[in-house]
BAFI-3210 file (N, C-alpha, C; in Angstrom, 3 decimals, decimal comma, padded with zeros to 6 digits):
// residues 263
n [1|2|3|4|5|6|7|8|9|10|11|12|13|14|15|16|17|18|19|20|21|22|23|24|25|26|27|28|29|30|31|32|33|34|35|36|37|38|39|40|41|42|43|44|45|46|47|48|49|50|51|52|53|54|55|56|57|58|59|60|61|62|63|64|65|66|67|68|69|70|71|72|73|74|75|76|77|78|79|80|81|82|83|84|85|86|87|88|89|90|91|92|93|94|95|96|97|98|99|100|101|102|103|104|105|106|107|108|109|110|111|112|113|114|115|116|117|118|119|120|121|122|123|124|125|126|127|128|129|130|131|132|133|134|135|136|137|138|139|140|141|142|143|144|145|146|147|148|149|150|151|152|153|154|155|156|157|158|159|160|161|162|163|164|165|166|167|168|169|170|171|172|173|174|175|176|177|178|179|180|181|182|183|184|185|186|187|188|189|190|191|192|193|194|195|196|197|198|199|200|201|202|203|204|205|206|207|208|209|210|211|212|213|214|215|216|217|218|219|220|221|222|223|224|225|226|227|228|229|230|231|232|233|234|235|236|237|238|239|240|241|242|243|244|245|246|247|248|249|250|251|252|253|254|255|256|257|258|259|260|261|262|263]
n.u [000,845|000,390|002,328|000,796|000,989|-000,151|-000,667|-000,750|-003,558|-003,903|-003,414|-006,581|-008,303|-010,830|-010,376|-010,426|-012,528|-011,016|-007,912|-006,119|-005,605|-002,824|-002,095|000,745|002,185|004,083|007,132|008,968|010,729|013,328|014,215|015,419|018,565|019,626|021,899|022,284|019,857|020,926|023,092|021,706|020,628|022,885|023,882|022,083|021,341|023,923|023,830|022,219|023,171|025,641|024,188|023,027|024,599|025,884|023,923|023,844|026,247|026,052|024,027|024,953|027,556|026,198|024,948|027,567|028,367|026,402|027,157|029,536|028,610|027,232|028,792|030,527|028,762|029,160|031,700|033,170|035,425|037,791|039,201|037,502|036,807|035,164|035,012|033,778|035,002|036,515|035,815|032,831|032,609|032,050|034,210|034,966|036,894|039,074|041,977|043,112|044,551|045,667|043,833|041,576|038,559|037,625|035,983|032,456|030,922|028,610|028,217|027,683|025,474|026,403|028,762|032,501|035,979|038,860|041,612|042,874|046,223|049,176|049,906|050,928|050,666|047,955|044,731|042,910|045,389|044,869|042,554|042,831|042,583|039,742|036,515|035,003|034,428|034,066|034,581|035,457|036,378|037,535|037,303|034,988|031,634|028,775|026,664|023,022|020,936|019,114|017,712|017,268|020,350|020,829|022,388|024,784|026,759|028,624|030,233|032,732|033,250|036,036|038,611|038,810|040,355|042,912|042,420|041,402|040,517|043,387|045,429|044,446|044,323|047,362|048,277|047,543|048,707|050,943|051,374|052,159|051,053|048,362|046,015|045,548|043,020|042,080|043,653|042,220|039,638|040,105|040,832|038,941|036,458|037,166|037,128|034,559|033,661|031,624|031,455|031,443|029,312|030,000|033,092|033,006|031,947|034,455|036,213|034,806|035,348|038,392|038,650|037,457|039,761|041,531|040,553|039,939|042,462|044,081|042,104|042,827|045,424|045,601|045,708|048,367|050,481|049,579|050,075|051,219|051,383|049,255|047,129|047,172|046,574|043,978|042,991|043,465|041,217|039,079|038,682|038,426|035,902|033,959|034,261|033,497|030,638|029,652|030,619|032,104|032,938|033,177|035,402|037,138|038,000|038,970|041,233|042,882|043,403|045,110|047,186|047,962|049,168|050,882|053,106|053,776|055,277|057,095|058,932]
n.v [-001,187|002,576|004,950|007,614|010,755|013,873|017,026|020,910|023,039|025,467|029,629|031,150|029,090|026,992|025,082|021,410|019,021|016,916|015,666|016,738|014,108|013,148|011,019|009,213|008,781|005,356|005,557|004,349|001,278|001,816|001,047|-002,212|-002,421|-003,014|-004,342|-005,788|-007,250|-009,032|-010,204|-011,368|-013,559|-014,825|-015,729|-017,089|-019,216|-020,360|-021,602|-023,278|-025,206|-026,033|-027,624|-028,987|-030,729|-032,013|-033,630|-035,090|-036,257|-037,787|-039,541|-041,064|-042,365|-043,859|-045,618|-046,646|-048,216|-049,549|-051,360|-052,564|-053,835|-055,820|-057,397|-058,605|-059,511|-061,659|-062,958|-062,303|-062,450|-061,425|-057,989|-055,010|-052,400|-050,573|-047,569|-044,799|-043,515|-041,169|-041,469|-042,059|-044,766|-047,573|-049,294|-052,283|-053,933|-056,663|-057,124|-059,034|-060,865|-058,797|-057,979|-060,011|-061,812|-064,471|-067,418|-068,078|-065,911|-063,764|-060,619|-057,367|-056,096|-053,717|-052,468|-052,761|-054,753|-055,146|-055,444|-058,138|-058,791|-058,542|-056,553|-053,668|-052,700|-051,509|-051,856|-049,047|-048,406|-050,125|-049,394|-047,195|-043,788|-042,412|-040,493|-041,460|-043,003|-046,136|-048,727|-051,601|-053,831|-056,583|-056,563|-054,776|-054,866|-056,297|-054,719|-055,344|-056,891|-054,120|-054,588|-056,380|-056,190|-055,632|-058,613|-059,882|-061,837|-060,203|-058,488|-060,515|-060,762|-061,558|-060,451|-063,108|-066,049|-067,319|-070,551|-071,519|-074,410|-075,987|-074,075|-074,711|-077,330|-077,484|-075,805|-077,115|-079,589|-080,134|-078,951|-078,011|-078,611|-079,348|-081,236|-084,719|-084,941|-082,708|-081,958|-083,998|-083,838|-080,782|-081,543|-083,657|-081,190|-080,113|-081,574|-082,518|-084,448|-086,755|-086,327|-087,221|-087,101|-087,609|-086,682|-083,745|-083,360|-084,045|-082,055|-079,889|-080,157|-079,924|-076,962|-076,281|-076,795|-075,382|-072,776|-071,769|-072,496|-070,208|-068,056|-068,205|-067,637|-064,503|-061,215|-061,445|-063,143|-064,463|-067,556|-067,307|-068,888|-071,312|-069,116|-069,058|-072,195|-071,966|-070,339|-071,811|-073,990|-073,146|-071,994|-074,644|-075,469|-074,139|-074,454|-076,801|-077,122|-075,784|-073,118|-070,996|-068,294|-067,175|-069,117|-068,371|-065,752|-066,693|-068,019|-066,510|-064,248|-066,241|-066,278|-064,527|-063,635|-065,754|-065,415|-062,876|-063,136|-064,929|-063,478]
n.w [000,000|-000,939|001,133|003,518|004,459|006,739|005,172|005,856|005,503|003,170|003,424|004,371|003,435|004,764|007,822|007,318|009,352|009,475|008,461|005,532|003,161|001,221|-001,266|-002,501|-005,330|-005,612|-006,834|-010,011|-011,118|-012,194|-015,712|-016,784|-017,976|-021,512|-021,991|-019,122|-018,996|-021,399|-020,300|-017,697|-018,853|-020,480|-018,040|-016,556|-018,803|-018,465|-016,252|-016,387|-018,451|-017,104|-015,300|-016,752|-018,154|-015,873|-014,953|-017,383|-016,984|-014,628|-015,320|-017,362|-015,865|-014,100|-016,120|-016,996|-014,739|-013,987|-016,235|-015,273|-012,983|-014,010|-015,261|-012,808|-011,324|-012,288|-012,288|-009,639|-009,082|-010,131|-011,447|-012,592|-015,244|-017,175|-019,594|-021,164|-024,363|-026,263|-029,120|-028,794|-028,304|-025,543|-023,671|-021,918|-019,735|-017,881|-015,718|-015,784|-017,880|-020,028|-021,036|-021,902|-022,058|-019,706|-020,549|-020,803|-019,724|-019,682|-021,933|-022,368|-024,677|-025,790|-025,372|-025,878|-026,550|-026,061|-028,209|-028,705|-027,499|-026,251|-023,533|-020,496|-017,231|-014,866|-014,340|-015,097|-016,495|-018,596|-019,667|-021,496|-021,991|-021,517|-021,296|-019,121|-016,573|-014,853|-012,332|-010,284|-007,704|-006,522|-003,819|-002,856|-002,533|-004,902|-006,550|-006,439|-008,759|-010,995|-012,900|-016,237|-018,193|-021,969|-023,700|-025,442|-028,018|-029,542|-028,940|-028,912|-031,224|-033,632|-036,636|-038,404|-037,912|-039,969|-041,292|-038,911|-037,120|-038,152|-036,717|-034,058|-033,377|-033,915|-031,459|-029,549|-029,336|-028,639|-025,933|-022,787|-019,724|-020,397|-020,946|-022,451|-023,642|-024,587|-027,294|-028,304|-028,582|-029,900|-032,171|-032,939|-033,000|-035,282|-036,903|-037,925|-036,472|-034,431|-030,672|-027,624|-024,688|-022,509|-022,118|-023,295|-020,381|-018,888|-020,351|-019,388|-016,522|-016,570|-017,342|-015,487|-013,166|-013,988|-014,459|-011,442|-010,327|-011,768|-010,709|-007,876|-008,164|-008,577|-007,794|-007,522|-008,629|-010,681|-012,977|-016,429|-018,416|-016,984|-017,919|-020,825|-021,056|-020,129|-022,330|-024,249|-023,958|-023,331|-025,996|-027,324|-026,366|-026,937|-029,835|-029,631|-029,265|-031,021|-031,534|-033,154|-033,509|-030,841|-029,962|-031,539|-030,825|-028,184|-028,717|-030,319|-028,919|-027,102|-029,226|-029,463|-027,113|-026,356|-028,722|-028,050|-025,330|-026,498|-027,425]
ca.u [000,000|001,283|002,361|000,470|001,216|-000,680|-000,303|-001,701|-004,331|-003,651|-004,411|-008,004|-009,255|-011,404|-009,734|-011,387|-012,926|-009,816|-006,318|-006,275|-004,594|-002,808|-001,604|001,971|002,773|005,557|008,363|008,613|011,658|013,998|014,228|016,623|019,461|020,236|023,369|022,019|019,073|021,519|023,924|021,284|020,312|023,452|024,158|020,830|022,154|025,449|023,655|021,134|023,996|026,095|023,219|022,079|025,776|025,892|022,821|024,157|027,208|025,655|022,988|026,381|028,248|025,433|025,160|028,883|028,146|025,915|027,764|030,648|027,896|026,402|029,882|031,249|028,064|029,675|033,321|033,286|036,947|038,415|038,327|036,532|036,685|034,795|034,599|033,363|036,203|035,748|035,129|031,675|032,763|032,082|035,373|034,868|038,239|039,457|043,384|043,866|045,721|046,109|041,958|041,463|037,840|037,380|034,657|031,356|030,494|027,760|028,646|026,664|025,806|026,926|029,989|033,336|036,383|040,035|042,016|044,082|047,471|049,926|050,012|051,377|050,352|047,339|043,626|043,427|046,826|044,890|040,838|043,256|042,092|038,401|036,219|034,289|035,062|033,491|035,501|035,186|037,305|036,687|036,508|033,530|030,308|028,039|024,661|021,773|020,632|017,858|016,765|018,627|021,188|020,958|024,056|025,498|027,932|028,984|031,760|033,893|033,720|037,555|038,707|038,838|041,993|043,192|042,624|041,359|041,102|044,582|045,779|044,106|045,362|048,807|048,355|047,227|049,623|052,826|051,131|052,849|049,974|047,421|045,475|045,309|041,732|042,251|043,667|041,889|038,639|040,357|040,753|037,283|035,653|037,561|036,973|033,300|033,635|031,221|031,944|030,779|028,928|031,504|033,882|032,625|032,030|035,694|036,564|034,049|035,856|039,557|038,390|037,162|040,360|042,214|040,451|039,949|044,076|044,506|041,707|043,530|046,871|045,155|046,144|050,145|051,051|049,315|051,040|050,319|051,227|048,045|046,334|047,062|046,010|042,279|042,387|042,563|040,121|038,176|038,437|038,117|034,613|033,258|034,432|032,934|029,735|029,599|030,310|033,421|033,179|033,997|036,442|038,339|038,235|039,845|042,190|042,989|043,963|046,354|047,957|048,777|049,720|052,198|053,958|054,704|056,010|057,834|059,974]
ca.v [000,000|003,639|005,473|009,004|011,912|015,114|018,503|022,122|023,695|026,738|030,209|031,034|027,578|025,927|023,584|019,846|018,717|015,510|015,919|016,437|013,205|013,393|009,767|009,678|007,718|005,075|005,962|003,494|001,067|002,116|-000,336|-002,645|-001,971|-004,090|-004,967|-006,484|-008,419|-009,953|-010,791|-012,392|-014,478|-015,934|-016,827|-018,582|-020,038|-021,174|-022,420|-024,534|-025,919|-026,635|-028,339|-030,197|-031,270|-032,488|-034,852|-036,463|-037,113|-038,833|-040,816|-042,080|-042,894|-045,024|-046,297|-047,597|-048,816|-051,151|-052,413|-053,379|-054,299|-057,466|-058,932|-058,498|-060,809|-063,079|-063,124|-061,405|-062,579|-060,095|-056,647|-055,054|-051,439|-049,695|-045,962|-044,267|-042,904|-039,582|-042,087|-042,607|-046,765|-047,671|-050,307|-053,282|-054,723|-056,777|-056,548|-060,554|-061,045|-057,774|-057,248|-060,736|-061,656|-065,336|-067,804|-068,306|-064,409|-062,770|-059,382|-055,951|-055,510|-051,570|-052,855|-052,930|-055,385|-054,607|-056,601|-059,175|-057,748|-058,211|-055,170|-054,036|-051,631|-051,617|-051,645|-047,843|-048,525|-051,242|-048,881|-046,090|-042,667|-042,137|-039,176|-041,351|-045,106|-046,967|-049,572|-052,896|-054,911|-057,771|-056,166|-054,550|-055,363|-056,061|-054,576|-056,587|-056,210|-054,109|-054,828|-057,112|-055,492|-056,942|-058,626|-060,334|-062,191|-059,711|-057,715|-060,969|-061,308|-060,347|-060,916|-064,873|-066,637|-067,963|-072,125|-071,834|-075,608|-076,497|-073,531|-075,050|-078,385|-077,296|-075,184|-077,985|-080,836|-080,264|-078,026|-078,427|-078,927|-079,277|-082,594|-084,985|-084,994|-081,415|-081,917|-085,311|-082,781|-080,369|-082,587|-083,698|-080,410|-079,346|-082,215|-082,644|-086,149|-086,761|-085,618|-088,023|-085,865|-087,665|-085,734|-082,651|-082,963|-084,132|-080,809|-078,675|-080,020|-079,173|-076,072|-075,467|-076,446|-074,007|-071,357|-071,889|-072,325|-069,006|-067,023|-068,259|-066,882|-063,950|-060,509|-060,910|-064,462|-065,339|-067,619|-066,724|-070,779|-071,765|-068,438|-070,044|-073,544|-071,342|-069,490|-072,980|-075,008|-072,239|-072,662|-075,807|-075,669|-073,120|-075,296|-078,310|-075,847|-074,617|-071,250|-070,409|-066,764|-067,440|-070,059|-067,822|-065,258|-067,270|-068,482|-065,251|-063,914|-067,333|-066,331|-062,550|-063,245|-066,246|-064,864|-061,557|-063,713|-065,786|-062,754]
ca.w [000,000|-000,832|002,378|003,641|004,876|006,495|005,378|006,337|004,500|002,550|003,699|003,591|003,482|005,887|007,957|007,512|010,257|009,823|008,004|003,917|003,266|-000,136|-001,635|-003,197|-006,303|-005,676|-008,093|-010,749|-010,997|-013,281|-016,674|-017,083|-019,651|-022,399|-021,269|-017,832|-019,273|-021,286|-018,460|-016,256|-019,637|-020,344|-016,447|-016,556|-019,575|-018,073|-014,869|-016,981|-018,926|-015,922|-014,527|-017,751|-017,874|-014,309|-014,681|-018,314|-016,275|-013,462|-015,819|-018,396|-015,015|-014,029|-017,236|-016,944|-013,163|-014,536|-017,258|-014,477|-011,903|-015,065|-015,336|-012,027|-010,573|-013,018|-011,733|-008,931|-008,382|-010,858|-011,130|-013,866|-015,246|-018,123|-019,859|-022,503|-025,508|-026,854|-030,193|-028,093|-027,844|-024,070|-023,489|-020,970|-019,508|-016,937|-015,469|-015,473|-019,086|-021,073|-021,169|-022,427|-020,651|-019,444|-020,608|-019,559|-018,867|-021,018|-021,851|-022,277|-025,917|-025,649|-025,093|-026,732|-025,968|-026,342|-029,342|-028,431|-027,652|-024,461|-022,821|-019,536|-016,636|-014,122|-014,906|-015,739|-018,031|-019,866|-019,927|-021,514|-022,204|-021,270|-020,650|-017,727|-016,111|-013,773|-011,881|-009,457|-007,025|-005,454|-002,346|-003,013|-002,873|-006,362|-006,261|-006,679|-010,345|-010,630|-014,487|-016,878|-019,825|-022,936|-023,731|-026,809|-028,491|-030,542|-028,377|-028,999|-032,614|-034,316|-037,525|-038,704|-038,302|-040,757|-041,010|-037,138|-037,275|-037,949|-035,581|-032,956|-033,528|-033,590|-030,473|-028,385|-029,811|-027,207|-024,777|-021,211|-018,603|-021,288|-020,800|-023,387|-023,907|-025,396|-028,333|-029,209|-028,911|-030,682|-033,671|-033,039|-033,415|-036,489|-038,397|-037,573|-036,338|-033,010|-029,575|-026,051|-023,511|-020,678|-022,838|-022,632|-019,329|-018,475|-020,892|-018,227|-015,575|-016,448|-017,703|-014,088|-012,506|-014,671|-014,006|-010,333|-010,339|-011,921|-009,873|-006,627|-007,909|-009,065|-008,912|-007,817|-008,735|-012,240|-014,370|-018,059|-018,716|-017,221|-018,317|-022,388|-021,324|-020,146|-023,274|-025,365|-023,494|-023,925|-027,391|-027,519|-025,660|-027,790|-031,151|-029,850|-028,741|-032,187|-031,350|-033,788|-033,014|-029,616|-029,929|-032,869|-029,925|-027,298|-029,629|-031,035|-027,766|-026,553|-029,842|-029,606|-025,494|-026,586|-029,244|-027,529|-024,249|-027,129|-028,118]
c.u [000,878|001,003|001,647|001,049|000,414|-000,232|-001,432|-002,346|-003,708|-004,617|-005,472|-008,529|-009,534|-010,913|-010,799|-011,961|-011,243|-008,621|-006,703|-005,201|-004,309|-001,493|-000,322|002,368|003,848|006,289|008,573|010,368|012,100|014,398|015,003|017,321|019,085|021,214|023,194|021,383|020,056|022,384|023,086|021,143|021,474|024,024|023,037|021,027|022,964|024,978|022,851|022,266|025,012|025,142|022,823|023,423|026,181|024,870|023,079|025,313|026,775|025,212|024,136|027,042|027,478|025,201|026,511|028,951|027,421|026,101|028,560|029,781|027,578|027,803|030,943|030,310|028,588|030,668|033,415|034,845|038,007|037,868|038,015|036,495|035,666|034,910|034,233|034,718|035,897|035,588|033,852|031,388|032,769|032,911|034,705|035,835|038,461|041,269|044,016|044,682|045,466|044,972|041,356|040,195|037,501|036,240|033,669|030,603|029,879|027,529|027,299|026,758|026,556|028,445|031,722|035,074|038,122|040,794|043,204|045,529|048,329|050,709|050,741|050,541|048,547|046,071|043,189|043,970|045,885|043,301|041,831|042,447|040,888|037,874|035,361|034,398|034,183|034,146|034,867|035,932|037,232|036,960|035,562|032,753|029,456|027,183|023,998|021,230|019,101|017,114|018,094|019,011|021,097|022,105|023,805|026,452|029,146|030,323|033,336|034,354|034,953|037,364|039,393|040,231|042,174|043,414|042,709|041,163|042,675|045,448|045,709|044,972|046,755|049,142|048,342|047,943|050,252|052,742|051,607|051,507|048,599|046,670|045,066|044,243|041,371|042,584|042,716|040,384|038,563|039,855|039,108|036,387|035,888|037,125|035,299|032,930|032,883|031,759|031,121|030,957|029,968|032,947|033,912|032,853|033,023|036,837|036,472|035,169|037,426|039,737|038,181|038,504|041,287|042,103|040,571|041,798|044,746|043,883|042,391|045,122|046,776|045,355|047,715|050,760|050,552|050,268|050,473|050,267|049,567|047,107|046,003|046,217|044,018|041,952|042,034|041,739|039,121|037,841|038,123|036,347|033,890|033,001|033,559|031,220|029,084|029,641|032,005|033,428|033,900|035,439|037,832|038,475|039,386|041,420|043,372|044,068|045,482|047,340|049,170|049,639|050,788|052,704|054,701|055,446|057,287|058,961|060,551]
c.v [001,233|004,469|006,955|009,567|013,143|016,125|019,647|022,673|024,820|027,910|030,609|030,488|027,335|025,076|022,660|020,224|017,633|016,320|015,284|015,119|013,069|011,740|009,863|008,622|007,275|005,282|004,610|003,012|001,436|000,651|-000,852|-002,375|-003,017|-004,978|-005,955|-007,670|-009,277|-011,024|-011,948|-013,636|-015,501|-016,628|-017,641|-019,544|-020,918|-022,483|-023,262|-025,236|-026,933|-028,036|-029,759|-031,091|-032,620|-033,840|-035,698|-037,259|-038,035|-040,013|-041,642|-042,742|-044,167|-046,195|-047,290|-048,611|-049,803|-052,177|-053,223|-054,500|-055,622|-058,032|-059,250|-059,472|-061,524|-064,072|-062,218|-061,563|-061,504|-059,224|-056,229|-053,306|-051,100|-048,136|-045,956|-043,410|-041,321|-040,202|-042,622|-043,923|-046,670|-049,412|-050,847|-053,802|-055,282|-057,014|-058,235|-061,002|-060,203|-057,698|-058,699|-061,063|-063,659|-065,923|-067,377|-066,821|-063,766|-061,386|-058,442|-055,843|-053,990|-051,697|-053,395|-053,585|-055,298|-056,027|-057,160|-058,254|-057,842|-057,209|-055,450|-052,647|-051,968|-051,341|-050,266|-047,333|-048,979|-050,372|-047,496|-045,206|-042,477|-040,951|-039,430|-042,292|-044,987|-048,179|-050,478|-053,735|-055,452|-057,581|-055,630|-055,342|-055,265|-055,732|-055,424|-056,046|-055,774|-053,907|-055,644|-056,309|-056,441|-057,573|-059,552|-060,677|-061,389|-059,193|-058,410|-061,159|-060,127|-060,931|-062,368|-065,019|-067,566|-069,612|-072,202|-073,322|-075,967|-075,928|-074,048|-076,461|-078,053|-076,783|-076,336|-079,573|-081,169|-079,513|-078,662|-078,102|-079,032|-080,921|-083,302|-085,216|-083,580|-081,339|-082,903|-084,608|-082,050|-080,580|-082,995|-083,209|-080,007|-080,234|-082,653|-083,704|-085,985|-086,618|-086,399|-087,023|-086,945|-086,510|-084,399|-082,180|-083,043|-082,492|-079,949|-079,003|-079,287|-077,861|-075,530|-075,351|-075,555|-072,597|-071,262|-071,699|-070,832|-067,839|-066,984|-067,502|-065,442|-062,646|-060,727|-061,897|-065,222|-065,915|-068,192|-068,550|-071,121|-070,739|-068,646|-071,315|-073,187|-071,471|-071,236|-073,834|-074,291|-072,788|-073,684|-076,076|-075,353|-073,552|-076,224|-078,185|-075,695|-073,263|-070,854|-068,920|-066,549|-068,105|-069,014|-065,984|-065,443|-067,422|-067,620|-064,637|-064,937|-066,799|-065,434|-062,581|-064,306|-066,111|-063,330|-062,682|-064,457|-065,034|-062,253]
c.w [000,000|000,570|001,944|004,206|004,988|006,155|005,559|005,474|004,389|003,239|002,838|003,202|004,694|006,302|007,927|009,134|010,621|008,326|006,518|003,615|001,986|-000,617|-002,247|-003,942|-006,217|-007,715|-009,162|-010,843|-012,479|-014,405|-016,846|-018,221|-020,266|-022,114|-019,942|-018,317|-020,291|-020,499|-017,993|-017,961|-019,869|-018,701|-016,386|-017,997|-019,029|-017,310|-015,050|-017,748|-018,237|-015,494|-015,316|-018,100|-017,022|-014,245|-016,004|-017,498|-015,595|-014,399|-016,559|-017,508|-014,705|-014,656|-017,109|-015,821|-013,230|-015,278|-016,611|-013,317|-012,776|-014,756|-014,021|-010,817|-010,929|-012,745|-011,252|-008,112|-009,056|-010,769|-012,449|-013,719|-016,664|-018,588|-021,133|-023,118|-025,540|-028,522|-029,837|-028,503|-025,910|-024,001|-022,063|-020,778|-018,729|-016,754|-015,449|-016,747|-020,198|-021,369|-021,638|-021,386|-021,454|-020,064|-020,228|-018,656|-020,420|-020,837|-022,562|-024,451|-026,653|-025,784|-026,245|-025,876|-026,395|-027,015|-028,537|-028,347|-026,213|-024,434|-021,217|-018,551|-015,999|-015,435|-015,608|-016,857|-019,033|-020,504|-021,478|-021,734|-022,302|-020,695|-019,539|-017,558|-014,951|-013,502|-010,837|-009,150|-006,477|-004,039|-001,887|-003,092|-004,072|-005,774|-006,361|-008,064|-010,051|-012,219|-015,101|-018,250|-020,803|-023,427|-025,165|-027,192|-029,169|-030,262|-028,706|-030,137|-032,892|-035,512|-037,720|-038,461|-038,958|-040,895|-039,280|-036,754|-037,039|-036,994|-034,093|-032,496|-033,066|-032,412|-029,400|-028,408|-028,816|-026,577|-023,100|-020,641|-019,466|-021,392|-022,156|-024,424|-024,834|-026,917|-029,135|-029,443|-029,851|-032,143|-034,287|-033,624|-034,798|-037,728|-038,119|-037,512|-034,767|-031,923|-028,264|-025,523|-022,853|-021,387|-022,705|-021,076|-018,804|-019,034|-019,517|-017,550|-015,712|-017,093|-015,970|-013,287|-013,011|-014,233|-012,767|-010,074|-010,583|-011,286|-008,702|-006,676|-008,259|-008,018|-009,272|-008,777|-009,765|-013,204|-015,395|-018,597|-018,821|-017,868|-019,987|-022,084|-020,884|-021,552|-024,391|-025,318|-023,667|-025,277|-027,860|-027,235|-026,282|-029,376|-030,844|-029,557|-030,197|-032,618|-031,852|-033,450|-031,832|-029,423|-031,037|-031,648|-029,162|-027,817|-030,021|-029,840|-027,324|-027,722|-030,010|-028,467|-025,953|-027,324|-028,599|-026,251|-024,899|-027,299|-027,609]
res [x|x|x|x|x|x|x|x|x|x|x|x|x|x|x|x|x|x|x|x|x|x|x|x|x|x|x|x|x|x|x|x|x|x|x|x|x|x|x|x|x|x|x|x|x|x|x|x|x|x|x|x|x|x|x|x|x|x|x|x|x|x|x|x|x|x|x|x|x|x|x|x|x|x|x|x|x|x|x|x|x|x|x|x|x|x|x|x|x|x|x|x|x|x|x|x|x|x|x|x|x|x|x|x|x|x|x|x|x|x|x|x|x|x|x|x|x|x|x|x|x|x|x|x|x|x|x|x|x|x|x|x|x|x|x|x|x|x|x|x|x|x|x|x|x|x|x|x|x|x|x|x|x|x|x|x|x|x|x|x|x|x|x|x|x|x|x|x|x|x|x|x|x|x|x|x|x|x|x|x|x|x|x|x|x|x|x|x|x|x|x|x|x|x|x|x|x|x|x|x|x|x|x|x|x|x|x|x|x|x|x|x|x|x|x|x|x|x|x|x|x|x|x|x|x|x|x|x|x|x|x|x|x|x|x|x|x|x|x|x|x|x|x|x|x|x|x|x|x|x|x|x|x|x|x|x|x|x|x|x|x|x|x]
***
């Protein structure tokens, strides 16, 4: 409400009976420049950008937190990192042989898987250059899944190797700790001659103590030996499976990690 004020009648007027009360127009705010109303516009700009920033971050982080959270229920004995590139590929790795990822773990279709190659240097070393990661060590705790990712074969497909048959063969011929049931599989799968489930299942098993052998020596004390005789039982599993993609995976990998150790 605008404030009053009395004043005195003029001479030779009648005073009222009560006080002339005369209303006083508030003053009007002065208009904003040009110059200001821009101002506040781009700071409310900035501070909506900031903001809208701030919440893709979080939701992409999440995003990655779940990709580590699917394969880290899986094998929760390794550790497990992801990020996104600035080639917007979101990489999946783990630190147990130069990113190479174990059987038996179904991966995030989103997902992209680092080429065969022995490398050196911590989990971090091996995610390289990302504009956001998400990480997991088996001293943590996994979440509890709260929707399922779709996942897919696809992350493992590389390019063919050349006569993967006879490769294989030859790989598993004069392998040191390599059970003889391996190659005679081998052979098996390549030439598409039948395969006994006890077979298989004698496969499963020294497939299990393999891995089990190498999670227990797992992070200081891995040796890459048995981490090859994984990668070709792997292969082998996956051949006799019918899943050449996989198996030319596995394979792929034992090949790149024992020739660099070779040299």
């Amino acid at each position: 409400m605008a404030s009053s004020a009395p004043v005195h009648p003029s001479a030779g007027q009648a005073s009222p009976a009560g006080p002339t009360v005369v209303r006083q127009t508030p003053t009007p705010a002065p208009p904003s420049s040009p110059s200001s109303l821009g101002t506040e516009a781009v700071a409310a700009t900035a501070t909506g950008a900031v903001a809208g920033a701030a919440s893709a971050n979080a939701a992409e982080r999440a995003r990655l937190e779940r990709f580590v959270a699917a394969v880290a229920r899986q094998q929760p004995r390794l550790a497990w990192a992801a990020g996104d590139r600035a080639d917007e590929t979101t990489v999946l790795t783990t630190d147990l042989a130069s990113g190479w990822i174990p059987p038996g773990i179904e991966l995030p279709a989103a997902i992209t898987l680092l080429s065969p190659e022995r490398r050196r240097g911590d989990i971090e070393t091996l995610l390289g250059e990302v504009t956001l990661a998400a990480g997991y060590t088996p001293i943590h705790l996994v979440p509890e899944e709260d929707e399922p990712i779709p996942t897919s074969p696809r992350p493992r497909r590389l390019p063919d190797i050349d006569e993967l048959g006879w490769e294989l063969n030859q790989a598993t011929q004069w392998r040191d700790g390599l059970p003889r049931l391996a190659h005679t599989l081998a052979k098996a799968a390549t030439s598409g001659t039948g395969v006994l489930d006890k077979e298989v299942e004698l496969l499963q098993t020294h497939l299990r103590e393999v891995s089990t052998r190498v999670l227990d020596s797992y992070p200081d004390n891995v040796d890459f030996h048995d981490v090859g005789n994984w990668q070709l039982l792997a292969a082998i599993e996956a051949l006799v499976a019918g899943d050449k993609s996989a198996a030319n995976y596995h394979l792929a990998w034992f090949q790149a990690c024992s020739t660099s150790m070779s040299q």
